[in-house]
Structure formats: C-alpha cells, structure tokens
N, C-alpha and C positions, 0 to 999 in steps of 0.2 A: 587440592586437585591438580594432578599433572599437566601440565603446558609442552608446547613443543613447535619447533619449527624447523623446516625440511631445509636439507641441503640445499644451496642454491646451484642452478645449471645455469639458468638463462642471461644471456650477455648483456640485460637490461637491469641500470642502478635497482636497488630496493628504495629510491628514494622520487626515480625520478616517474613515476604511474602519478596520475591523476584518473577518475572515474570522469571519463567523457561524456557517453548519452544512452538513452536510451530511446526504443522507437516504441510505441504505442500506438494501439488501434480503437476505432470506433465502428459499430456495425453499421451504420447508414448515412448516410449523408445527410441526413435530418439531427440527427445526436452528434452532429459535430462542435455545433454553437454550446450546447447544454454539458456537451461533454466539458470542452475547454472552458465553463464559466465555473464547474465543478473543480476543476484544478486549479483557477484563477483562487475562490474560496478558499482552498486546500493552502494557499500561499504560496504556487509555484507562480515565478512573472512572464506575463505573455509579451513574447519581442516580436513575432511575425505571426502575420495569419497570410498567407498564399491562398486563393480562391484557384480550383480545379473543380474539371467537369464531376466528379465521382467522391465532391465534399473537399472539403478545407483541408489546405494542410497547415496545423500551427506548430511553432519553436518556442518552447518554456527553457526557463533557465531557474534552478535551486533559490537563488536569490541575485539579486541584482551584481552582486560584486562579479559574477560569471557574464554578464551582458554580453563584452567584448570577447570572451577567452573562446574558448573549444572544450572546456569539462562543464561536469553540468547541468547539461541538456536535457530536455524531454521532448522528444520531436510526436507528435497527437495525428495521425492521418485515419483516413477512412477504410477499412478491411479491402484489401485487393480484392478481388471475384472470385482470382482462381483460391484463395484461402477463404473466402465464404464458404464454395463449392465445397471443397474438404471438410469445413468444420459440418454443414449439410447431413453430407455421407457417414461422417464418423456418429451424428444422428439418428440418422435415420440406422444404420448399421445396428447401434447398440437398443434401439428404442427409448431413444431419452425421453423421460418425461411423457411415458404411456405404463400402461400395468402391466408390462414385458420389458421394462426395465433391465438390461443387462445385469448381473450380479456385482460385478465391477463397477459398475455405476453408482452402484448403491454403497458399494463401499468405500467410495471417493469420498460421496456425499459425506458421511459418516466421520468421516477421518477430517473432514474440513470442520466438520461443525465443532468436532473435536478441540481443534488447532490450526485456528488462521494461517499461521505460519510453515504448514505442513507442505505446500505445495510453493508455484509461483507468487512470489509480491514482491513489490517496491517498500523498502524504507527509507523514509526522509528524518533524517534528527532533528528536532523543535529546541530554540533557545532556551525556553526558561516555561516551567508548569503551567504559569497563568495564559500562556497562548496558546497551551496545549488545553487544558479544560474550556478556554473560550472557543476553540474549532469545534470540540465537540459539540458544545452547546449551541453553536452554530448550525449545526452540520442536523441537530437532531431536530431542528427548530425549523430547518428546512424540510424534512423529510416529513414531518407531521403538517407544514402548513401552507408547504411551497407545491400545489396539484402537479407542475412536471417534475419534481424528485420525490413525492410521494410512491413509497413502492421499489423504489429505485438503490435508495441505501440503506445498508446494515451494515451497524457499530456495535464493534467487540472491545471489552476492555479487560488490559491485565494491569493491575498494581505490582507492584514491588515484592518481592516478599517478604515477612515480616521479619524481626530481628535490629533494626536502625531502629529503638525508639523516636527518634530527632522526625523521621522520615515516617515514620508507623503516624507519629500523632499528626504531621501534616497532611496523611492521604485520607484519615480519618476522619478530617474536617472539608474535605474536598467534596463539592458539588456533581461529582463526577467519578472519582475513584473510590470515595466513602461506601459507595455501596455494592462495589465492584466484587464479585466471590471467584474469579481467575486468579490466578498469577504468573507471573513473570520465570522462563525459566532464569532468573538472577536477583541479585539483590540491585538496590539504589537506582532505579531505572522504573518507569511505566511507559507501557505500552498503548495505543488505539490503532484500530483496525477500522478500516474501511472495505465494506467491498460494495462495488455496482457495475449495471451490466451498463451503465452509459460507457465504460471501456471494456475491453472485451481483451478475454488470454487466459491461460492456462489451458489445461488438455482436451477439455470442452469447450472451450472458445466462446463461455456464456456469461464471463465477468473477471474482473481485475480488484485485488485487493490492495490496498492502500497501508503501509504501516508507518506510525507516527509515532517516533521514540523521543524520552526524554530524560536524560541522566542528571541524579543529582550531584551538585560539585564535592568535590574536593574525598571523594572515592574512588580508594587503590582498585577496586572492584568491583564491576557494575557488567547489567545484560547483555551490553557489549563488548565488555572487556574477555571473560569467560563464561559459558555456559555450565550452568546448576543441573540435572537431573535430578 
C-alpha cells in the first residue's frame, strides 16, 4: 500500500508540534462531577477543578508526565448557552428523535452505528493490553451496576485483524476481544470505543465518543501506522 507525504510550506520544524489540548463539553452543570469522574476512570489525571456559576470547569492531562507542560490537555466545561441554543434549534429544526425524523438524521444514525470512528472522537493510546481489557471491564461493570452510568455508556470493540498468529492466539484468549466480530481497519492494534452523552460534541451535540487504542510492540505496521481497507 502506497504512502506519501506532502511537500512542506510551513515555516514550522516537522519536529517541533506537540498536540496541546483539547476543550470539551458537558450539557449541565449537574454532569459536571460524573462527567470528570468518567474521564478520571478512563485514566486521564484531574489537575484543576475551578468552581463557576454555569458548572465546573476542570483541566486533565494524558498522563502525569504533562502536569507541568502545555500539551496534553483536556480542558472538561459546561455547554455555553448560546451553543446549547443552537444545538436546540438544530433539533428541533431536523426533529430529532420524534417519527419525523429528518432523513439525514437517520443516516448519521446509521453510519455511526456502522463505524465509531466515522465522525468526531478522541483517541488516547493505552500502554499495554491488560489496562486496556481492565477499563473495559471496568467501564462495562459500571454501566450495568453503577444507577448514574447506567444507560449512559456504550462500548464498541474492534480486534486486530487476523493474520499475526502470535497476536490471533492472544485476542483469542482475551476476556474482551475473544469474542469481538469487528475489526480493526489494520493489523497489530485493537481498538475500544466509548461513547456517552455525559460529554456532549459532534453534529448533534448528543454525545462524545472515546477511542482507546493499543499497539502490539515490535510491528513495522499497525492501525496507526497505515490504514487497511
């Protein structure tokens, strides 16, 4: 598979980018606490909570070694008004979620249920598989027994694709991925998907999905490296 990379213009090294921050929303100022305890789980680290009239604003960071830096970041606040308003309108506009459903709607729908990764998400890369099948486990443990995330999340999984014996017989013994019938567009990589409406983004402004990658070592090529069709 062809690879490639575009002339440079910009007067900025190729070495010297780091990925800074990202901003994230919560719809109320009640899903503030649950939202940020959801991300706390998830293993981003909480360095600030700031108390405002219109909900919390908190500051995550990837992992501790970002504490101090400026990349990073996950900054968690509560939906402005005037972007409530809009997401509202865009609403009520299309008929979300009545039996006059916009067509478009339903094909969103459709297309996500398809492929998590079709639209807006976040991906965090996970060190090593056993922390990545213990969030799951975590995650699904809550959702069945915890009454405020009940209802609230859905986990999607894609395994690898097959081909690595080495990597076939270990997801095949997995708690988690063993019974997984997605795949990965790649090899030596799995994927988990989150999504819940405790954050809120994409085009309907009804939930934020989470993607949780994890490559195995010592592969020239894997789901991050190039993408499979």
């Amino acid at each position: 598979m062809a690879t490639s990379a575009p002339d440079r213009t910009s007067p900025v090294s190729d070495t010297s980018l780091s990925l800074g921050h990202l901003a994230l929303h919560y719809a109320t100022p009640e899903d503030g606490p649950l939202a940020a305890r959801l991300l706390q789980v998830m293993g981003l680290v909480e360095t600030q909570v700031l108390p405002l009239r219109n909900g919390n604003f908190y500051r995550f960071v990837a992992n501790r070694n970002h504490f101090a830096r400026g990349d990073g970041i996950i900054y968690l606040s509560c939906l402005p008004e005037p972007q409530a308003r809009l997401i509202a309108a865009i609403h009520r506009a299309l008929h979300v979620g009545t039996d006059q459903e916009d067509e478009a709607v339903k094909d969103y729908r459709t297309m996500m249920a398809q492929d998590f990764e079709a639209s807006f998400h976040l991906g965090l890369l996970v060190p090593s598989l056993d922390e990545i099948e213990a969030l799951v486990l975590v995650l699904r443990d809550l959702e069945a027994n915890d009454p405020v995330f009940t209802g609230r999340l859905k986990i999607g999984i894609n395994r690898a694709r097959r081909g690595d014996a080495e990597i076939d017989a270990r997801l095949d013994r997995s708690p988690v991925f063993g019974s997984a019938t997605r795949y990965a567009y790649g090899t030596a990589g799995v994927q988990v998907f989150v999504e819940t409406d405790l954050v809120r983004s994409g085009q309907l402004g009804e939930s934020m999905i989470f993607e949780f990658d994890y490559i195995f070592p010592d592969r020239a090529s894997h789901i991050l490296s190039v993408v499979e069709l």
